[in-house]
C-alpha positions in Angstrom: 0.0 0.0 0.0 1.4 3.3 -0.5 1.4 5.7 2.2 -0.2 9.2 1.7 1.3 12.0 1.2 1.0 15.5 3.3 1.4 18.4 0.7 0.8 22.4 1.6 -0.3 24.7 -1.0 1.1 27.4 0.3 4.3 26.6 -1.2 5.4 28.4 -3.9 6.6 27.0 -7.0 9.8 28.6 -7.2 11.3 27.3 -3.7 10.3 23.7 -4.9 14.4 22.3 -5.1 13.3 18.1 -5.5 13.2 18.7 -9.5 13.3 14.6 -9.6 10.9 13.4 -12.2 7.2 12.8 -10.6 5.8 11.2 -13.9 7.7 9.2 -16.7 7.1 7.6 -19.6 9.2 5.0 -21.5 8.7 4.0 -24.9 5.0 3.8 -24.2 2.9 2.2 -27.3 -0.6 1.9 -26.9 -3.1 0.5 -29.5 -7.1 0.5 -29.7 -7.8 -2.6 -31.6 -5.6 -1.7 -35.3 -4.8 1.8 -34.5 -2.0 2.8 -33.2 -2.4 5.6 -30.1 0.6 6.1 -28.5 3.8 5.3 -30.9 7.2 5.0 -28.5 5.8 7.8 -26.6 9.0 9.4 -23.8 9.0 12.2 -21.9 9.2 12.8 -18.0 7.7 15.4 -15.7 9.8 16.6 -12.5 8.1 18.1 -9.1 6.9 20.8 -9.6 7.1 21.4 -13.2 3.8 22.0 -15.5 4.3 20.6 -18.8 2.1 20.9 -21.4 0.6 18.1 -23.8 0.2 19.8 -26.9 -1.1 18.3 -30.7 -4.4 18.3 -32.7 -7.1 16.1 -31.9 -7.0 11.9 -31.9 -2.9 12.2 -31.6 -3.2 10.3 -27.9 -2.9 13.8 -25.7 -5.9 12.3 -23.6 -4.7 8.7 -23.9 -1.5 9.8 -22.2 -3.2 11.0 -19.4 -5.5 7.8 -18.6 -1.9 6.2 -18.5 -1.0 8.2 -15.3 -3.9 7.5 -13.6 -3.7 4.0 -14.8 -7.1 3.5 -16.2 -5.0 2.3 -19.7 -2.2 0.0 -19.5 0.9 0.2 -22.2 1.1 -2.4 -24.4 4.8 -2.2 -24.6 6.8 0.7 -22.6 7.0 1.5 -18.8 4.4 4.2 -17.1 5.6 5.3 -13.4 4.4 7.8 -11.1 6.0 8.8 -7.9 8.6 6.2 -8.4 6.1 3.3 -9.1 5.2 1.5 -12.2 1.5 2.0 -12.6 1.1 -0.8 -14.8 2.3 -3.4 -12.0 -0.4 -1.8 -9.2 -2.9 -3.4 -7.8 -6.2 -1.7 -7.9 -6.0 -0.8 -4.0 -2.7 0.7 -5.1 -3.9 2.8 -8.2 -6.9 4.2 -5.5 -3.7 5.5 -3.9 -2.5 6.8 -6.9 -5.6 8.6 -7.8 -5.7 10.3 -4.5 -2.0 11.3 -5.3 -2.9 12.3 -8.8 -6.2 14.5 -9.6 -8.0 15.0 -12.9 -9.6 17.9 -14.1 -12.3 17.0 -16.9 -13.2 19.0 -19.8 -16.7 18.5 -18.6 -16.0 19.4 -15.2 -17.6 16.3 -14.1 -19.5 17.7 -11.1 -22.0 16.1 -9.2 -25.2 17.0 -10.7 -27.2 16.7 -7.0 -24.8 18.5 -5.4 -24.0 22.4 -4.9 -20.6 23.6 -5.7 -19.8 23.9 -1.9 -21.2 20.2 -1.5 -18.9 19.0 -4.7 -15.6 20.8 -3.3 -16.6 19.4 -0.1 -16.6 15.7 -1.7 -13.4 15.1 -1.2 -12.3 16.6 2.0 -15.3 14.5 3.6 -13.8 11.7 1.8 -10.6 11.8 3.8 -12.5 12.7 7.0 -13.7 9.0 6.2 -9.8 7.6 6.2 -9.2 8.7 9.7 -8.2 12.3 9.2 -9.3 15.2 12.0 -11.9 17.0 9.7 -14.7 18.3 11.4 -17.6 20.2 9.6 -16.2 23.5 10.6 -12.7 22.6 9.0 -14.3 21.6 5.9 -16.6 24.4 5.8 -13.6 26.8 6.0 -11.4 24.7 3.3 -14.3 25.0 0.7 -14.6 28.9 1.3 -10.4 28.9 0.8 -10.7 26.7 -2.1 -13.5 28.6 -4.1 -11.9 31.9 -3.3 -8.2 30.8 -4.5 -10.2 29.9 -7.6 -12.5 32.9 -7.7 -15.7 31.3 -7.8 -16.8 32.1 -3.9 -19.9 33.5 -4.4 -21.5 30.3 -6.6 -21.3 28.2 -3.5 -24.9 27.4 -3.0 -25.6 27.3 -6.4 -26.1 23.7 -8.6 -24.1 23.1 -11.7 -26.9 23.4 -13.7 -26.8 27.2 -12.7 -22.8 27.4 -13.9 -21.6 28.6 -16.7 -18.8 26.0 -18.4 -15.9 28.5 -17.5 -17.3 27.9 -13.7 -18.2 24.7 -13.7 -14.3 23.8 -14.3 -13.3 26.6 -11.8 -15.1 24.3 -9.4 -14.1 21.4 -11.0 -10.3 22.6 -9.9 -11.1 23.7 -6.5 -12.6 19.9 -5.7 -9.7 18.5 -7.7 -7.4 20.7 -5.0 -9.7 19.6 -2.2 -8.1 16.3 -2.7 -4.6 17.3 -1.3 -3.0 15.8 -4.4 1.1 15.7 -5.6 0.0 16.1 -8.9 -2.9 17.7 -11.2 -3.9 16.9 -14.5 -6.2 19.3 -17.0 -7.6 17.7 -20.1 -8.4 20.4 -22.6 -9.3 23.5 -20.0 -10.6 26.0 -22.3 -12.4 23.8 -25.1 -15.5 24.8 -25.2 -15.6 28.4 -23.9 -15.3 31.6 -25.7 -11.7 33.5 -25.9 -12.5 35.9 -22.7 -13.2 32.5 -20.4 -10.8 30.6 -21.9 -7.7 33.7 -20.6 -9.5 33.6 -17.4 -9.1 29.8 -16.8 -5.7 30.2 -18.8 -4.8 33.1 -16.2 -6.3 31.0 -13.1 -4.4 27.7 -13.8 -1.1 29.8 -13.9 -1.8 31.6 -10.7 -2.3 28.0 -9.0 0.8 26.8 -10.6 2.7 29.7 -8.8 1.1 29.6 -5.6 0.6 25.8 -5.1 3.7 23.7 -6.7 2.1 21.6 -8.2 3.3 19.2 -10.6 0.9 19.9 -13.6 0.4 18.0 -16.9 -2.0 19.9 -19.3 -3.5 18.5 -22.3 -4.4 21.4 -24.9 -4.6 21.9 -28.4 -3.8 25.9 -27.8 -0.6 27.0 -28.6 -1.1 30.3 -26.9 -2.3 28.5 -23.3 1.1 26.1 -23.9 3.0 29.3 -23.8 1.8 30.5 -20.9 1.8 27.4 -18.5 4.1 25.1 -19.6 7.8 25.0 -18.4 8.4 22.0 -21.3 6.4 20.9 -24.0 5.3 17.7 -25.5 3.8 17.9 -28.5 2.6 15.1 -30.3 2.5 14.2 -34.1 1.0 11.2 -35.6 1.0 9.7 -32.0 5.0 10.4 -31.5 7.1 12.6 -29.6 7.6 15.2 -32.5 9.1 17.9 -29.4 10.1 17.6 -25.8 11.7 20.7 -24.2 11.8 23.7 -23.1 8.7 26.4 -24.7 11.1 29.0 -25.3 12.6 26.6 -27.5 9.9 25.4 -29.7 9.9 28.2 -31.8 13.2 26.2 -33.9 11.4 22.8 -34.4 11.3 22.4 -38.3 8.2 19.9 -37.7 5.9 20.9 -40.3 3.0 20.6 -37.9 4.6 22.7 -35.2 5.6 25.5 -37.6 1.3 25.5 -38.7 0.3 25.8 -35.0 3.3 28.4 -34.5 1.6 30.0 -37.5 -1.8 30.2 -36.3 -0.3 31.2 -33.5 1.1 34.3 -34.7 -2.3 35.0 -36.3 -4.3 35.1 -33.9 -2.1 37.4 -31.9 -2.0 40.0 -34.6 -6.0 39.7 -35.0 
């Protein structure tokens, strides 16, 4: 079994020295019946880095992240997280590692019955339930932090049928934070929003990434959110590794696809 973790969010980014990888991945193929997903897929992500997952749509940027969490297995390659190899876990194990390692959907994935305090809430009681001293008033007080760090205090009554998308996932990150995770994952954060939301989210994630320390993966399709967040990049071509490094550095890959986002890129800043 592995033993939880205590992790303050409080801690700023910059005074995080353990830069030992948190998440690796090692020649990692992966295929859905004949198509191949994931095509000798490396990269690694240390404590407290965000990189960014980056690459059009059906290239495996979503795939990679069900590998973390270790709801898909590799069909050749090795997946670890926090020193283990997900694919050898048992399933007791992986609930460990999903405690460890918290997943914001692009749908938010709230609880439909509940409020937005009650979802944020979800978690926290959660832990109560394993033995930790949370008593209503402590968890009360945690969900008011939580929604103000994300700026969403004043929907806390309100159901998710009430939010807008741009809120819901505001939420969605506050419960995911609830969790006390190591890690957090975003899958696609500002699909589906319009440009204004999508700089607020954008503008949100980076302020959590400053204050908390996070280690961070982000799956995205927008070059200009890559830019901002990410320390590296991985961005994926055909299901390969076509990059890995630093974002200042992207700007010299000759990849053909790379220099067409770059280019879009650069047109919708001069728009």
């Amino acid at each position: 079994m592995i033993e939880p973790v205590e992790f303050r969010f409080d801690m700023p980014a910059e005074i995080n020295t353990n830069r030992k990888p948190y998440i690796e991945f090692h020649h990692v193929d992966k295929w859905f019946d004949d198509q191949k997903v994931l095509d000798d897929v490396s990269f690694e992500v240390n404590r407290g880095e965000m990189v960014v997952v980056l690459g059009k749509s059906g290239v495996g940027k979503s795939v990679t992240l069900k590998h973390i969490l270790g709801f898909l297995q590799p069909d050749a390659g090795i997946v670890r997280v926090g020193g283990f190899e997900v694919s050898k876990l048992q399933e007791n194990e992986l609930v460990d590692v999903r405690r460890r390692v918290t997943m914001v959907f692009q749908s938010g994935a709230l609880f439909d019955s509940l409020t937005a305090g009650e979802n944020v809430a979800y978690p926290l009681r959660e832990r109560a339930t394993r033995g930790e001293a949370l008593d209503e008033e402590q968890i009360q007080q945690r969900v008011d932090e939580l929604l103000a760090l994300v700026e969403v205090e004043s929907v806390k009554s309100q159901m998710p049928s009430d939010l807008s998308t741009g809120m819901k996932r505001a939420v969605a990150i506050a419960r995911a934070l609830a969790a006390n995770p190591e890690a957090i994952l975003y899958d696609e954060p500002t699909t589906m929003v319009d440009p204004l939301m999508a700089q607020t989210i954008g503008d949100l994630i980076l302020k959590l990434k400053r204050q908390t320390g996070l280690t961070s993966v982000v799956v995205t399709h927008d070059m200009k959110l890559a830019r901002k967040l990410a320390d590296r990049i991985v961005f994926l071509v055909d299901s390969k590794v076509a990059f890995f490094g630093p974002t200042a550095e992207i700007d010299r890959s000759q990849e053909s696809v790379i220099q067409q986002f770059i280019l879009l890129d650069e047109v919708s800043l001069r728009s």
